[in-house]
VOGULO-613000 format. One record per residue (C-alpha): residue number from 1; chain; x, y, z. Coordinates in steps of 0.2 Angstrom, whole numbers, plus 2048, in hexadecimal, padded with zeros to 3 digits. Each point is the difference from the previous one (the first is absolute). Example, Ala and Ser with C-alpha at 12.3 -4.5 7.8 and 13.67 -1.06 7.14 Angstrom:
# residues 2
(1,A,(83E,7EA,827))
(2,A,(806,811,7FD))
//
This chain:
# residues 374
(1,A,(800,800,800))
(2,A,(808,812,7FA))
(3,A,(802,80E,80C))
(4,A,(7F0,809,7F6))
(5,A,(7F4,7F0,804))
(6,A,(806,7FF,812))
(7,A,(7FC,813,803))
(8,A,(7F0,7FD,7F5))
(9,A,(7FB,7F2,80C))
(10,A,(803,808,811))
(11,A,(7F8,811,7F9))
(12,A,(7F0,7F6,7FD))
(13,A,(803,7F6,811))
(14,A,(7FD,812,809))
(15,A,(7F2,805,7F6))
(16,A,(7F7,7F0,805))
(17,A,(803,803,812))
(18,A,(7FC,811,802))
(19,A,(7EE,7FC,7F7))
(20,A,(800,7F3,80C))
(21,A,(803,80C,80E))
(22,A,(7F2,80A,7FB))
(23,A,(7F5,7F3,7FD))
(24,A,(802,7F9,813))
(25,A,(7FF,812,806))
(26,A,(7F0,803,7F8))
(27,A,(7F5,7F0,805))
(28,A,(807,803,812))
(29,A,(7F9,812,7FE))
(30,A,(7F1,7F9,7FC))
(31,A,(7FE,7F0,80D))
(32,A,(802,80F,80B))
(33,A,(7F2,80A,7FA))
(34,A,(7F4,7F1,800))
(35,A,(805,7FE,811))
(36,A,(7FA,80F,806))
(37,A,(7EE,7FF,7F7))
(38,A,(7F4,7F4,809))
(39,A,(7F6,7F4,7F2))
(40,A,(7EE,7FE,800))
(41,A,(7FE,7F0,80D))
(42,A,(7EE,7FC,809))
(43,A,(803,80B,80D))
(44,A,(803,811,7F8))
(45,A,(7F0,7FD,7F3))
(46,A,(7F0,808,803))
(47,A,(805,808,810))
(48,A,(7F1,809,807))
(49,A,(801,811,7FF))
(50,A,(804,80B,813))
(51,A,(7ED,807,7FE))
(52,A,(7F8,7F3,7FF))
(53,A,(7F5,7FE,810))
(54,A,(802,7EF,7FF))
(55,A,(813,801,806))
(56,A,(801,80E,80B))
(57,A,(801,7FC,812))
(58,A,(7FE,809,810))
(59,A,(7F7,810,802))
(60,A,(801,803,7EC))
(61,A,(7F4,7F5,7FB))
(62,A,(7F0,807,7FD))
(63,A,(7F2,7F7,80C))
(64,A,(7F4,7F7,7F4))
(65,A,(7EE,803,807))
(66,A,(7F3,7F1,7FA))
(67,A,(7EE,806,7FD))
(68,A,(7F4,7F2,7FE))
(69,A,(7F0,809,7FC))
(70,A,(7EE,7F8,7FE))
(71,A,(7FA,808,7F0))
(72,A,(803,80B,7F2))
(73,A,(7F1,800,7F9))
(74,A,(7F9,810,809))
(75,A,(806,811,7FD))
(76,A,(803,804,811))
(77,A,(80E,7F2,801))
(78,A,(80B,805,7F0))
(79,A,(7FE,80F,809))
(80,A,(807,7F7,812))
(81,A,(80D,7F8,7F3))
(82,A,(808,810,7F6))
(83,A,(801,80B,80F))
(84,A,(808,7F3,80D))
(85,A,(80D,7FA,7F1))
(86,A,(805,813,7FC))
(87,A,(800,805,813))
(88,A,(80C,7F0,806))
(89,A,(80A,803,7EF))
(90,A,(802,812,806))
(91,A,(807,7F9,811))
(92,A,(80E,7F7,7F7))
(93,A,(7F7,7ED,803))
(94,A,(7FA,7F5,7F1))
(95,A,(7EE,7F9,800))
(96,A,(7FA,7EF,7F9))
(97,A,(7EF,800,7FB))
(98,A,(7F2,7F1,800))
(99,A,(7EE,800,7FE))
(100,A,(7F6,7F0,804))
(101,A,(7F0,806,7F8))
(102,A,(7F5,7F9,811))
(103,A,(808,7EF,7FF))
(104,A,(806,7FC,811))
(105,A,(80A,7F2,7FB))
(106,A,(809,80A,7F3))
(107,A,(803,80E,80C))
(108,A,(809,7F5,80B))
(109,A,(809,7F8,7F6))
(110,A,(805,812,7F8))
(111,A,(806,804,811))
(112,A,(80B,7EE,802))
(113,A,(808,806,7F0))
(114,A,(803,811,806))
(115,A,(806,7F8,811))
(116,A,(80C,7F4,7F6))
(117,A,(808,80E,7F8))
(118,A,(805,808,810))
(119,A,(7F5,810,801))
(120,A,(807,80D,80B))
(121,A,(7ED,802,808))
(122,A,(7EF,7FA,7FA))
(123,A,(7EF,80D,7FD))
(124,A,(7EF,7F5,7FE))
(125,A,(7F0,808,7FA))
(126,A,(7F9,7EF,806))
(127,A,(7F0,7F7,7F7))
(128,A,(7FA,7F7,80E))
(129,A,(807,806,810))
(130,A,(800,7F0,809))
(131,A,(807,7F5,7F1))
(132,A,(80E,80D,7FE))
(133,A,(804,7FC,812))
(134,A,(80A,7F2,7F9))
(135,A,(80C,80C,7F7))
(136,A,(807,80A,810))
(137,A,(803,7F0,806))
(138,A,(80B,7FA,7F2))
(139,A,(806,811,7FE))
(140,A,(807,7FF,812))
(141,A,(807,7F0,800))
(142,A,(80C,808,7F4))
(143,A,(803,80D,80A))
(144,A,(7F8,80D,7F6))
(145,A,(7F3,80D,806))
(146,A,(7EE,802,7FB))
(147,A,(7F6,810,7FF))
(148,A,(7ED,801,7FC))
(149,A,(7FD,80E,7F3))
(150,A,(7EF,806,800))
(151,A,(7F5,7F0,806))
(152,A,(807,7F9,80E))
(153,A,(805,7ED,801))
(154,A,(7F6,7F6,810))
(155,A,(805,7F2,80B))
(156,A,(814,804,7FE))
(157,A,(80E,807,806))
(158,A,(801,80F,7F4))
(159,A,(80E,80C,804))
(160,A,(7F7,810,7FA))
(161,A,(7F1,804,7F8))
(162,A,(7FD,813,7F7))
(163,A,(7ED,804,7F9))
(164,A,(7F3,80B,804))
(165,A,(7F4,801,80E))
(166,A,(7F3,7F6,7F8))
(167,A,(7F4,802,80D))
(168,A,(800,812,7FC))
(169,A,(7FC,7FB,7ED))
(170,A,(7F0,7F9,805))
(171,A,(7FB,80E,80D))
(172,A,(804,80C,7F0))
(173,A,(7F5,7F6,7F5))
(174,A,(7F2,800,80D))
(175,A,(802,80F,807))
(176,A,(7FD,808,7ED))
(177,A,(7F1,7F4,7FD))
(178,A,(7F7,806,810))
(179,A,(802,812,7FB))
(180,A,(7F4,7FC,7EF))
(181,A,(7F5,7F2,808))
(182,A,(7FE,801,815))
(183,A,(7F3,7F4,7FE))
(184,A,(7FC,7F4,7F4))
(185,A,(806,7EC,7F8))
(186,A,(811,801,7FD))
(187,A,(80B,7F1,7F7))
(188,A,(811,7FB,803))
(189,A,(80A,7F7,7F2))
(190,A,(810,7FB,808))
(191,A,(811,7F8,7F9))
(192,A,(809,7F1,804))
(193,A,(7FC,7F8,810))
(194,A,(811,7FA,7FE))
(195,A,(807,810,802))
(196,A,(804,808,812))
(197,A,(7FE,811,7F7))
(198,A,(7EF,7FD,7F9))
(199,A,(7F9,7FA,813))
(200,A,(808,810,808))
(201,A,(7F7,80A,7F2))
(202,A,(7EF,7F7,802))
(203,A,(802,801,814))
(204,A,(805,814,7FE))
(205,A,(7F1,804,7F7))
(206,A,(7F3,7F5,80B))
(207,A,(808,808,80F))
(208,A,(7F9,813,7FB))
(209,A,(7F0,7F7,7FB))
(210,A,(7FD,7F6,80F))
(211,A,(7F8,80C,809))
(212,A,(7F2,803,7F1))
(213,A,(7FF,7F0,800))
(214,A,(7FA,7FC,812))
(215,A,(7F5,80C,800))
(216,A,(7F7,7FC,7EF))
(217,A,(804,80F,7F5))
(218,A,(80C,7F5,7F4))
(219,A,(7FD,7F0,7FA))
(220,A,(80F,7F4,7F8))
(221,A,(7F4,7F7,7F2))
(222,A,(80E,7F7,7F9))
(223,A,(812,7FD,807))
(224,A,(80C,7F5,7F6))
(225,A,(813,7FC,7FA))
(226,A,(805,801,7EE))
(227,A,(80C,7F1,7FE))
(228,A,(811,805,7FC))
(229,A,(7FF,812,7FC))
(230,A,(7F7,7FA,7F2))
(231,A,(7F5,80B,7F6))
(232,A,(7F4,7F2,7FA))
(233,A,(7FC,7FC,812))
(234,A,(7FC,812,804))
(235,A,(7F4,801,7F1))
(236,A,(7F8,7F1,805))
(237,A,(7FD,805,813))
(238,A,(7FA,811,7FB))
(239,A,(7F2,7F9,7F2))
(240,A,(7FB,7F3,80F))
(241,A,(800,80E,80C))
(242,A,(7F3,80B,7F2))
(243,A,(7F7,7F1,7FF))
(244,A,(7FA,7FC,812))
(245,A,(7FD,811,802))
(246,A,(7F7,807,7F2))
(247,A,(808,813,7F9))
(248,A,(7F7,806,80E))
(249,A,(80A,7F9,80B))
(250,A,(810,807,802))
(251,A,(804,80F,805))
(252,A,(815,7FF,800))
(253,A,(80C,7F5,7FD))
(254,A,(814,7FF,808))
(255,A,(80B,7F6,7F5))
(256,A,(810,7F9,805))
(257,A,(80B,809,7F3))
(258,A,(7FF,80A,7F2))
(259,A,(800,7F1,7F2))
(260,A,(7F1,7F8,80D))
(261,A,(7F8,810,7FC))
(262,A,(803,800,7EF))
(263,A,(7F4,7F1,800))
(264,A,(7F4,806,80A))
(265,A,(7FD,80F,7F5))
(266,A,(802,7F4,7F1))
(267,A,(7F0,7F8,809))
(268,A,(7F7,80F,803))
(269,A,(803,809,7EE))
(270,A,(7F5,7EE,7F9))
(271,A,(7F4,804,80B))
(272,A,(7FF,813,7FE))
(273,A,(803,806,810))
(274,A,(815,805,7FF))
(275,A,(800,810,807))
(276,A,(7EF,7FE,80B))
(277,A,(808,7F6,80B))
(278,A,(810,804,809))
(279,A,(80F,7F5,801))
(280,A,(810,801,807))
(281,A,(80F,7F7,7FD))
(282,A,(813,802,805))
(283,A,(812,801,7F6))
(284,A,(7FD,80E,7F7))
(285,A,(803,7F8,7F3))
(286,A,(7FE,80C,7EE))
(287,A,(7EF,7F6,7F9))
(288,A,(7FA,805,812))
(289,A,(804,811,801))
(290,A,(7F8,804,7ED))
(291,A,(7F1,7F6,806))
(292,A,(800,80C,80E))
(293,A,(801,80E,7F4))
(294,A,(7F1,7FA,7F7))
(295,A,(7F6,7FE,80F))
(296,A,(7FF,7EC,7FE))
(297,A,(80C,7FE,810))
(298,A,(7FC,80A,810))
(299,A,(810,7FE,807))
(300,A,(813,7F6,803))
(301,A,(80C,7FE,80B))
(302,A,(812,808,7FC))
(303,A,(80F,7F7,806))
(304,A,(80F,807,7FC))
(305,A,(808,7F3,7FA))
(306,A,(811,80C,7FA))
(307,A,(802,804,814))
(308,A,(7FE,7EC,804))
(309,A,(80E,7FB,7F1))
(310,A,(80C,80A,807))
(311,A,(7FD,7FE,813))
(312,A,(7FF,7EE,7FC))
(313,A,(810,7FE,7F4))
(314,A,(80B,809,80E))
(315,A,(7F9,7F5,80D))
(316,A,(804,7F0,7F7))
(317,A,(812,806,7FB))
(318,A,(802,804,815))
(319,A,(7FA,7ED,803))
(320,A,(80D,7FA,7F2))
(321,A,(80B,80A,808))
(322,A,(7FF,7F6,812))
(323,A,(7F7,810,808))
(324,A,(7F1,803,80B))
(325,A,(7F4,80D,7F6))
(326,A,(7F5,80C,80C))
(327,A,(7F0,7FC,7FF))
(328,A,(7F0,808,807))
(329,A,(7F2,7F1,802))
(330,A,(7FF,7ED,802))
(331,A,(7F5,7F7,7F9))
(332,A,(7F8,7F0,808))
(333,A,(802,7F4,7EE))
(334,A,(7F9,7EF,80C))
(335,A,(813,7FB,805))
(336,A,(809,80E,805))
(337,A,(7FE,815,802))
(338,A,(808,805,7F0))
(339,A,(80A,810,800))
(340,A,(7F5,80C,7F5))
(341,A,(801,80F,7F5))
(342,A,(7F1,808,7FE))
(343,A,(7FC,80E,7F2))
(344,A,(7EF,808,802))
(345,A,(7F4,7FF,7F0))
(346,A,(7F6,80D,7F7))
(347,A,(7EF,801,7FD))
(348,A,(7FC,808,7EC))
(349,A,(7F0,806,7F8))
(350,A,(7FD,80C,7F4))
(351,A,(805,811,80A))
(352,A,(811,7FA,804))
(353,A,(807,7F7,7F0))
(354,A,(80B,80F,7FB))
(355,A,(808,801,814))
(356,A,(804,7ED,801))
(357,A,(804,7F4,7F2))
(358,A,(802,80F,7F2))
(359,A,(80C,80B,80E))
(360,A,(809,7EF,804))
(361,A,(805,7FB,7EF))
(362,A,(7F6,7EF,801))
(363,A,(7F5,805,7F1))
(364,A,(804,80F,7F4))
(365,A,(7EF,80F,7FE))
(366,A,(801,7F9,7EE))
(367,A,(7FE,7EE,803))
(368,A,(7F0,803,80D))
(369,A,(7F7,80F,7F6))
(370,A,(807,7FE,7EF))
(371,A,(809,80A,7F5))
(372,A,(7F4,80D,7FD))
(373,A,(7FB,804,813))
(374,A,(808,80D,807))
//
């Protein structure tokens, strides 16, 4: 080999070694940037992401309120319904929302779910007040609080009840009907003689009319339930109530609540007589009040139910919250003396419309009198 090819060959030699060099410096460089990037395993995917309630412990998480609700059916409850979801939300808790549409056993069983999940605090607007007895004690046995919102649950332990004086809705309601008749036959059309608010009602109205009664100036001619809330029941009760007593017969009629009301005048207007006859009815609901307007309903009772939302959503979050709310009242609910929250109702007829439910926001001047009225 000539000097020339021996220089060639170690020239060549170097070149090779210095790409070499490189090369090695280059995949090191690179094992070292892998190094520091972490790849995709199964537990970097899908975290869930820091506000998610879900993962946030301690005093972050939001409490979770469960409302279990009897119906929806009626206006006054996707009333209830709106107002207590916007006034918890506005609190900073989450609310969960079933209705059992007057199915007990669906209503319980809405509530086991609720309990499963592990709401902060449960809020039943019970269907039947002694059957619902069965979810404050499940409730509990999970270690989660019960209140009873609006109709109060019977034969439990129920850690706090909020509603309005019921009682006083029936002395309203009779009181308004005595005004207008002093003496006559009066009919009462009742509601569910499963509900405990329905019996406080009924017993609030026959407690101003007792008196009339014993000494013979008022007459009860027909006195019944209507199954359920149901509006076919009312109807049925007030055609049997014309019919054992002839047109004649009556001289005023208290109805339960506004939509039992609705029936009785429904009644009344086949007959001819809406108008002639007076009828009150309780809720306030916006059917009753422009009934009320047109003369066909005498008067209702207002509850305001934007007042018993908010009390009641800031009561529930205290109870979630391992606190003892003030209360001013105990109720006696057949097991225990429930701590009570009592707002006082309104009574509403014609004369006052504009002062109550219009001045509260409950209905808007162009939803009662139209768009034309002033």
């Amino acid at each position: 080999m000539s000097d020339f090819t021996r220089k060639k060959f170690r020239f060549l030699m170097i070149v090779v070694g210095i790409l070499l060099l490189v090369t090695l410096g280059l995949t090191a460089c690179s094992n070292e940037e892998t190094s520091q990037t972490p790849q995709p395993s199964e537990s970097n995917i899908d975290q869930p992401n820091e506000a998610d309630p879900s993962v946030i412990s301690g005093s972050e998480k939001p409490i979770v309120i469960g409302f279990t609700m009897d119906t929806l059916l009626e206006e006054r409850w996707k009333k209830d319904r709106d107002l207590f979801v916007a006034a918890a939300e506005k609190q900073g808790a989450t609310v969960i929302v079933k209705s059992a549409n007057g199915d007990d056993a669906r209503q319980i069983a809405q509530a086991e779910t609720m309990i499963s999940q592990g709401v902060d605090v449960l809020v039943i607007v019970p269907h039947n007040a002694e059957a619902s007895a069965a979810i404050v004690s499940k409730a509990h046995k999970a270690g989660i609080k019960v209140l009873s919102y609006d109709r109060l649950v019977t034969n439990a332990d129920v850690d706090l009840y909020v509603s309005f004086d019921n009682f006083e809705v029936g002395h309203l309601q009779s009181q308004a009907m005595m005004k207008l008749v002093p003496k006559g036959n009066y009919v009462y059309i009742g509601g569910a003689d499963t509900d405990n608010n329905a019996r406080q009602f009924k017993k609030g109205a026959f407690d101003v009319l007792q008196s009339s009664i014993d000494r013979g100036d008022i007459r009860v001619v027909y006195d019944q339930w209507s199954k359920d809330w149901k509006q076919v029941y009312a109807l049925s009760n007030m055609r049997e109530a014309l019919r054992a007593n002839g047109k004649k017969g009556i001289d005023a009629v208290i109805a339960a609540n506004d939509a039992t009301a609705g029936s009785v005048i429904e009644v009344l207007q086949e007959q001819g007589l809406a108008g002639e006859i007076p009828v009150a009815g309780q809720d306030a609901d916006l059917a009753a009040i422009r009934r009320i307007v047109a003369g066909t309903q005498t008067m209702t009772v207002y509850k305001p139910i934007g007042r018993l939302a908010e009390q009641t959503a800031e009561l529930a979050i205290k109870l979630a919250k391992g606190e003892n709310p003030q209360t001013t009242r105990r109720v006696n609910n057949g097991k225990i003396e429930v701590p009570s929250v009592l707002l006082q109702p309104i009574g509403v007829n014609a004369s006052n419309i504009d002062e109550t439910v219009i001045a509260d926001g409950f209905h808007t001047r162009e939803e009662v009198y139209g768009t034309s009225n002033p």
